[in-house]
C-alpha positions as CSV (number, residue, x, y, z in Angstrom):
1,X,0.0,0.0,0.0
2,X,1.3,3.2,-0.7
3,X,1.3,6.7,1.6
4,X,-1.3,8.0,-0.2
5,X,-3.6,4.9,-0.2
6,X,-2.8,4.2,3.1
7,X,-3.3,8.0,4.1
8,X,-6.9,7.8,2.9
9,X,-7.7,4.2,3.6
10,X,-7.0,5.8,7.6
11,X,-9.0,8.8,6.6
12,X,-12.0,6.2,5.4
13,X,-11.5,4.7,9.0
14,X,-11.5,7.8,11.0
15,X,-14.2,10.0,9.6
16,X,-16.4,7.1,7.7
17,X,-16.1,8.3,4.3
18,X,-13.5,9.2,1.5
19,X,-11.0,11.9,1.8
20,X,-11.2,14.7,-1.0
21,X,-8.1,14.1,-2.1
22,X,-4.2,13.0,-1.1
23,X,-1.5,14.7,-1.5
24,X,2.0,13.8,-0.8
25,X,5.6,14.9,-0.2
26,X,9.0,13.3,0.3
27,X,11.6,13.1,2.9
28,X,15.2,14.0,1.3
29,X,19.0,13.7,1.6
30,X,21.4,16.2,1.1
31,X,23.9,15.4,-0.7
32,X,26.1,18.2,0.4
33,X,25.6,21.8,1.6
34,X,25.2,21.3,5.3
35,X,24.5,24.7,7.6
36,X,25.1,26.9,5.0
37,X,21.4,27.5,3.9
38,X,20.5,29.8,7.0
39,X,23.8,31.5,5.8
40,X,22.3,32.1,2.2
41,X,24.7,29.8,1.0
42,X,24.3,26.9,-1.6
43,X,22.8,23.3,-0.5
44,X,22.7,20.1,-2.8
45,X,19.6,17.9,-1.9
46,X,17.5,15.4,-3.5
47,X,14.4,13.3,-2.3
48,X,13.4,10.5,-1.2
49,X,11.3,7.5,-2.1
50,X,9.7,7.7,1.3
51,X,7.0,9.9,1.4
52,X,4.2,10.9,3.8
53,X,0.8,11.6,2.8
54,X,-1.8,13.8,4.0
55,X,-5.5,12.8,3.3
56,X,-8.0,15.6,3.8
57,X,-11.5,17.1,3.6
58,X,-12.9,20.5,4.0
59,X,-14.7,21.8,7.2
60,X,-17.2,24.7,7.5
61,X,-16.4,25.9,10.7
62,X,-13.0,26.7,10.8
63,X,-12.1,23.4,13.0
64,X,-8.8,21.5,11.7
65,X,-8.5,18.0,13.0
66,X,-5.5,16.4,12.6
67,X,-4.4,12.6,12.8
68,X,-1.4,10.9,12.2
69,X,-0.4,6.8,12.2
70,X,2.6,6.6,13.8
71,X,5.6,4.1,12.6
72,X,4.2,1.4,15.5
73,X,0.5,1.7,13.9
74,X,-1.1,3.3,16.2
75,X,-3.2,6.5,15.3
76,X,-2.6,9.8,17.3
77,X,-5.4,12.3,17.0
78,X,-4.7,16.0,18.0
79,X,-7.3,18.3,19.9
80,X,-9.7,20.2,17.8
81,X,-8.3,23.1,16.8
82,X,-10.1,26.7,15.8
83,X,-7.5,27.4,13.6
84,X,-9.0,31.7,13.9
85,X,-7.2,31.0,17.4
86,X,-3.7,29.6,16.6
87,X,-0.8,31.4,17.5
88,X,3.1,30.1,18.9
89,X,3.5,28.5,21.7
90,X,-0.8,27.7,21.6
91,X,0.2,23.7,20.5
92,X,2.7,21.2,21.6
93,X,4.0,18.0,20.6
94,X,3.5,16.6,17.1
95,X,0.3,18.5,16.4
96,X,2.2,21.7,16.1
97,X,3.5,20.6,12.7
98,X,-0.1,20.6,11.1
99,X,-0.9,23.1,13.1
100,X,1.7,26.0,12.5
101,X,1.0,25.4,8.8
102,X,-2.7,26.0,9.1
103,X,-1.5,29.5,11.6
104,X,0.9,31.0,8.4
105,X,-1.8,29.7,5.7
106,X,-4.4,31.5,8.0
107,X,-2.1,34.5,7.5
108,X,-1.6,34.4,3.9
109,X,-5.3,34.7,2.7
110,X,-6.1,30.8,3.1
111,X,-8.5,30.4,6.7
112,X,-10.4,26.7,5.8
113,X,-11.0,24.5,8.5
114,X,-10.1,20.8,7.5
115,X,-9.8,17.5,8.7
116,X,-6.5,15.8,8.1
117,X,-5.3,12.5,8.2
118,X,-1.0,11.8,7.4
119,X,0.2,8.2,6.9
120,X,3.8,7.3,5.2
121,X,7.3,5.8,5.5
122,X,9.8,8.6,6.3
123,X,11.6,7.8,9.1
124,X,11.3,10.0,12.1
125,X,13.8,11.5,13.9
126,X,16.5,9.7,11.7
127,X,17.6,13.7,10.1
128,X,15.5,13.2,6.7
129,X,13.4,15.5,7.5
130,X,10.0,13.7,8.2
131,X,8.9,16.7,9.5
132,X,9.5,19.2,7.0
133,X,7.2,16.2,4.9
134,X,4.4,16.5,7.0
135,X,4.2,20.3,6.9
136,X,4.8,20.3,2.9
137,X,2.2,17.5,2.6
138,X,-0.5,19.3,4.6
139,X,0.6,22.8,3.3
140,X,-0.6,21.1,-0.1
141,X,-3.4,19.5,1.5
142,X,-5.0,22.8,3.1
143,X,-4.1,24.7,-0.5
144,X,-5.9,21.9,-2.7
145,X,-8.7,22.1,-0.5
146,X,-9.0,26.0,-1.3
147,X,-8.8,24.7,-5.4
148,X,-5.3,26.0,-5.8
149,X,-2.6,22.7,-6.7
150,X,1.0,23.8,-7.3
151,X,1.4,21.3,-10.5
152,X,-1.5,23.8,-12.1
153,X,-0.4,26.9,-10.6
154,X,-3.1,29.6,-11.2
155,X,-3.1,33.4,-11.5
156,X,-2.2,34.8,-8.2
157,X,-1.6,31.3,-7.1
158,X,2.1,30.8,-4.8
159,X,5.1,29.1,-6.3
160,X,6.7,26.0,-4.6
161,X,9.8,28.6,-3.1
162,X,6.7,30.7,-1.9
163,X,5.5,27.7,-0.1
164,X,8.8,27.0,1.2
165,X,9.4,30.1,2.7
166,X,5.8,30.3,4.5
167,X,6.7,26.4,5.7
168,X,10.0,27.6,6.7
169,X,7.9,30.3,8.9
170,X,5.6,27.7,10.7
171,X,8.3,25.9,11.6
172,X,10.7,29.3,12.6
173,X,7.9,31.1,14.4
174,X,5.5,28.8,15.7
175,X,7.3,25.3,16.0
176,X,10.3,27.0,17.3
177,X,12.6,25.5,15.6
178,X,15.4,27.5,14.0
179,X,15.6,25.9,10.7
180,X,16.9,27.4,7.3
181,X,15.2,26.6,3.7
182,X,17.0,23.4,2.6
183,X,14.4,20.5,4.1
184,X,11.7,22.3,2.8
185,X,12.5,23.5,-0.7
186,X,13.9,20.2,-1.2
187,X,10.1,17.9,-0.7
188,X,8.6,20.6,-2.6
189,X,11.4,21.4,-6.0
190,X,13.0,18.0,-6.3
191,X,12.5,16.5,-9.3
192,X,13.4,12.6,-10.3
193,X,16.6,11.4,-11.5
194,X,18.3,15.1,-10.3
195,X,19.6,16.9,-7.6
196,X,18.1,20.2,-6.8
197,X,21.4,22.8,-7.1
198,X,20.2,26.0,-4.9
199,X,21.4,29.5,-4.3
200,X,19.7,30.1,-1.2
201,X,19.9,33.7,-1.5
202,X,18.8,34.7,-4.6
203,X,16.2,31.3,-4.8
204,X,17.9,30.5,-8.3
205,X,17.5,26.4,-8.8
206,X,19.2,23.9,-11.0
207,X,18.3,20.4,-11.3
208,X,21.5,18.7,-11.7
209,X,21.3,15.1,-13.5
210,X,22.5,12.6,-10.9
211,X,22.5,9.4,-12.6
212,X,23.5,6.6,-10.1
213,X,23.1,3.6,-12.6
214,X,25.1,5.2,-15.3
215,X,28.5,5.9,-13.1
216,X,27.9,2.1,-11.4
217,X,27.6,4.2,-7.7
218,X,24.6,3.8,-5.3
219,X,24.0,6.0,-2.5
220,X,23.8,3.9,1.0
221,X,21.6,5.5,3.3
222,X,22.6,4.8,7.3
223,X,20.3,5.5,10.0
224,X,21.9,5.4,13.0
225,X,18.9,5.5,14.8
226,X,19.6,8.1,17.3
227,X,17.1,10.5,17.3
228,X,17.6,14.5,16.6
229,X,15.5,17.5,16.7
230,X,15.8,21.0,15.4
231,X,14.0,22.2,18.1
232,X,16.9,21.2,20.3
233,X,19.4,23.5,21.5
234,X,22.6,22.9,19.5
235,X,21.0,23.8,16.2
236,X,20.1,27.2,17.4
237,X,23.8,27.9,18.9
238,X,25.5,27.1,15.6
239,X,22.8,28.9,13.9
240,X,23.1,32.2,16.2
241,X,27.2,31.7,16.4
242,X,26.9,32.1,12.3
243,X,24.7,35.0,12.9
244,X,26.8,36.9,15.4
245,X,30.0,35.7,13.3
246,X,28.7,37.7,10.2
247,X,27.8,40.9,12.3
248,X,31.4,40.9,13.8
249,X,32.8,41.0,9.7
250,X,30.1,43.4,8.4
251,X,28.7,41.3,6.1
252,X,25.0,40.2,5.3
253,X,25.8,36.4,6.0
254,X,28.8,34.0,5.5
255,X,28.3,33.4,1.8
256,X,29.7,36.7,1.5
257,X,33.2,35.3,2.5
258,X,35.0,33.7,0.0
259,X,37.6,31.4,0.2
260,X,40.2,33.5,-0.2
261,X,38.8,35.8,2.2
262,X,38.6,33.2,5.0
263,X,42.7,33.6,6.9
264,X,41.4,37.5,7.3
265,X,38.1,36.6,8.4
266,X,39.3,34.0,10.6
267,X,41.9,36.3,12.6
268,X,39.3,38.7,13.3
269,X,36.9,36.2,15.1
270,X,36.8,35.3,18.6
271,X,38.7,31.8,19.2
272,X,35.0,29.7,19.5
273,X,33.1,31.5,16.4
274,X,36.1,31.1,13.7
275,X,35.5,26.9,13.1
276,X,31.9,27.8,12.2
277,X,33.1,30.2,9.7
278,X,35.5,27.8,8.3
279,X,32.9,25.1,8.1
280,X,30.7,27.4,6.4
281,X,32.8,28.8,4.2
282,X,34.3,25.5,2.8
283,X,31.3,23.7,2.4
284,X,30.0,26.7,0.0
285,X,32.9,25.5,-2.1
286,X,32.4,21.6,-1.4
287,X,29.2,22.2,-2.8
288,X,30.3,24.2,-5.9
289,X,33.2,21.6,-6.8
290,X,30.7,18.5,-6.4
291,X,28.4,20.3,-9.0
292,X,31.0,21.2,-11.4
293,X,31.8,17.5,-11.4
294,X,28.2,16.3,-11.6
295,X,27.9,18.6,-14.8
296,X,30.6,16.6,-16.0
297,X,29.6,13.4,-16.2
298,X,32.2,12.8,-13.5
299,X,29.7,11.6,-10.4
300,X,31.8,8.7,-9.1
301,X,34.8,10.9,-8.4
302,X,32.6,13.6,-5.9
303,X,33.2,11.3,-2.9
304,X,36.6,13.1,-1.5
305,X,34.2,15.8,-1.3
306,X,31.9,14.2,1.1
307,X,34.5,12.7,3.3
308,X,35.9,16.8,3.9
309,X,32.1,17.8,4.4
310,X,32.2,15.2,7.3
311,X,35.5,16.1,8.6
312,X,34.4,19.5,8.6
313,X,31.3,18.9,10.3
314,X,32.6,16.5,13.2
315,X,35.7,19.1,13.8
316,X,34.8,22.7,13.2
317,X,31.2,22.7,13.0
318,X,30.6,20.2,15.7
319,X,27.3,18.4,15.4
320,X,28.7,14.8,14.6
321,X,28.2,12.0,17.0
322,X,29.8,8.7,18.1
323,X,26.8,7.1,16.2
324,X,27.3,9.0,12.8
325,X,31.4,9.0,13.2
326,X,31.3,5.1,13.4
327,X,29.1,4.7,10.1
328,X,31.0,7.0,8.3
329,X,34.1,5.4,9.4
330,X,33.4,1.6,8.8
331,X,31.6,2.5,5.4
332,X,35.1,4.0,4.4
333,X,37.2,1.2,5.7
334,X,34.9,-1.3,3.4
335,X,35.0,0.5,0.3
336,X,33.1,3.4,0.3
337,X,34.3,6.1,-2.4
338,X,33.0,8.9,0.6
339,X,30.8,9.3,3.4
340,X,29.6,12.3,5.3
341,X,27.0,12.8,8.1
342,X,23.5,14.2,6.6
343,X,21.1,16.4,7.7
344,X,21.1,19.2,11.0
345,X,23.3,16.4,13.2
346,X,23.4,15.7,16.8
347,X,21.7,12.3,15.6
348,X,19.9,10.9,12.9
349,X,22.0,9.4,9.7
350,X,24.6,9.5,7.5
351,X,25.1,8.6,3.5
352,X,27.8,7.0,1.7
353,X,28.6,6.4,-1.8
354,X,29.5,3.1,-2.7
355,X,30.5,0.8,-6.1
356,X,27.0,-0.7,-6.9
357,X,28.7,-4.4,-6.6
358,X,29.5,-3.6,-3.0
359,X,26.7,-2.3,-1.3
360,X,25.6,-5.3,0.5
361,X,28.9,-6.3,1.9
362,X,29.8,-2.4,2.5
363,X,26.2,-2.4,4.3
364,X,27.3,-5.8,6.1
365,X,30.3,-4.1,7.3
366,X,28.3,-1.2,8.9
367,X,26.4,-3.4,10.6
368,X,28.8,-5.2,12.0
369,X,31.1,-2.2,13.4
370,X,27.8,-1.2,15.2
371,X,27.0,-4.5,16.6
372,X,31.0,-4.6,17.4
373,X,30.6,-1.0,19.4
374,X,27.3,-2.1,21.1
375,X,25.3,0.5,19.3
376,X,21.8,-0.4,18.2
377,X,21.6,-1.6,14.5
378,X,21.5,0.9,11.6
379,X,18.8,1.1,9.5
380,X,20.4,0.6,5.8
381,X,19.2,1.6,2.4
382,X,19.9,2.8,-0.8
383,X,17.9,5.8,-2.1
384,X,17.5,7.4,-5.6
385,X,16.3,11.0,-6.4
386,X,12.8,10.8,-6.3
387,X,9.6,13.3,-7.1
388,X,8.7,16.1,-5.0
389,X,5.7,17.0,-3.2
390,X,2.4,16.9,-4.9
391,X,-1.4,15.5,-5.6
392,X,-2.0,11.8,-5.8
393,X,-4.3,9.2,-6.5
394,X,-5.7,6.7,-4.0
């Protein structure tokens, strides 16, 4: 069964009759490009298979209801809520997902009362953003309900960035949780068989051909099954060390340091804010070398790349963990070509690209390093780039 038809198959069961419609959108991995969106810097993502799926129906009294099935099957339904009344800090937990998209769709013109229903296969917590999939599936959901579907854009109708950037604002100002534009651009612009190449700054897109099959790579997916959040405090101080590092050299944001700016910029900073500046400042340029190669034809060779994204992560930036060092490691030690932590950090997984004819014994090798270290077992997949967000049938 897929999201969708699982999503409104659970809608069927909750409310007794069909939903209106599904719509759906993906969880993703970035490639490379890590912390440097919040610095308007570039990012490298494409998504998932996974998916989860929002099934929904209109209401007439302003009421959203939202429900979710949960990876252990069990449904969660939230409190009624009058979304006329929603504000930050009004809804906890889960619900405030669903429900800080209804607040900033309130805000921009779009009020309906709805009851929702979200079903899929993203793993949660595991730093492929299963959260910024819910929000871009029920952003879609409450817009489709109102007539307006962003694979028929309208007159007067928001683009996918638009969407982003209001997603990116329920989750900033009424989840709390400090996050740049990456997760969400990415479920909404990804297209198949590319990467999405994005200039956070001025919004300019590329979709980069990244064909897997034809170079004989596969990317391996490791969940290391230790769970992040946003929302947490780490996030927030690398995001605000970034900030304050930028006011100290008068500029806008980091992606206005080049690299051969960076031994100046670096002597100027206070001892704890200069790493952060190096980490951003290289990975703008990790990004812009992997795409010059992909352009190429040259996708096998990218994987130095990823393994100085990593380094750079666990050393200057900070937000790798024993969990995410150990698969990066023992994927390397097996045969990987490079590997590199994914995602926010502080938990969650890491990717590595691999020879197609190794991936099970590479995978094997993971597995066995964690069982070795004690560590719960990785989840272990390979991923291609996959569709983004939008209506489907059930």
């Amino acid at each position: 069964m897929t999201p969708a038809e699982q999503a409104a198959a659970t809608f069927r069961a909750v409310h007794g009759t069909a939903p209106a419609g599904v719509w759906s959108a993906p969880g993703r991995v970035n490639l490379i490009g890590e912390h440097t969106d919040y610095n308007d810097g570039f990012v490298l993502p494409f998504a998932l298979p996974h998916r989860l799926a929002a099934a929904a129906s209109s209401r007439e009294d302003g009421i959203l209801t939202v429900s979710t099935l949960g990876d252990d099957g069990q449904l969660q339904r939230s409190a009624p809520l009058e979304i006329a009344s929603l504000a930050p800090g009004a809804v906890e937990g889960w619900a405030a997902y669903p429900a800080g998209v209804a607040w900033v769709l309130r805000e921009q013109g779009f009020g309906r009362g709805a009851d929702v229903v979200i079903a899929g296969d993203v793993p949660s917590g595991a730093g492929l953003s299963s959260s910024h999939a819910l929000e871009c599936a029920v952003s879609l959901a409450l817009l489709g309900l109102t007539g307006i579907e962003l694979d028929a854009p309208a007159a007067g109708a928001p683009g996918r960035y638009e969407v982003a950037r209001w997603v990116q604002r329920a989750e900033n100002d009424f989840v709390g949780a400090p996050t740049g534009l990456l997760d969400q651009t990415a479920s909404l612009c990804c297209t198949a068989s590319n990467v999405l190449f994005l200039d956070v700054r001025s919004g300019e897109m590329e979709q980069v051909p990244f064909g897997l099959a034809e170079a004989g790579v596969r990317v391996l997916i490791m969940d290391t099954r230790t769970k992040h959040s946003h929302a947490d405090g780490g996030y927030g101080e690398r995001r605000r060390g970034t900030e304050r590092a930028a006011e100290l050299l008068g500029v806008k944001a980091l992606r206005d340091v080049t690299p051969a700016g960076l031994p100046g910029a670096l002597a100027a900073l206070p001892a704890e804010l200069a790493p952060l500046v190096r980490h951003v400042v290289t990975e703008n340029q990790r990004v812009l070398d992997v795409v010059a190669l992909l352009r190429a034809g040259r996708l096998a060779e990218i994987g130095p790349h990823l393994d100085a994204s990593h380094t750079s992560m666990r050393d200057d930036y900070r937000t790798s963990t024993p969990e995410l060092d150990l698969a990066v490691d023992s994927a390397r030690a097996a045969g990987a070509l490079g590997a590199r932590m994914t995602g926010g950090g502080f938990g969650g997984s890491a990717i590595a690209l691999v020879p197609a004819a190794d991936v099970d014994r590479i995978g094997a090798a993971v597995e066995d390093a964690f069982a070795g270290a004690g560590r719960r077992k990785p989840r272990l997949f390979t991923a291609v780039p996959s569709r983004g967000a939008g209506r489907d049938s059930f």
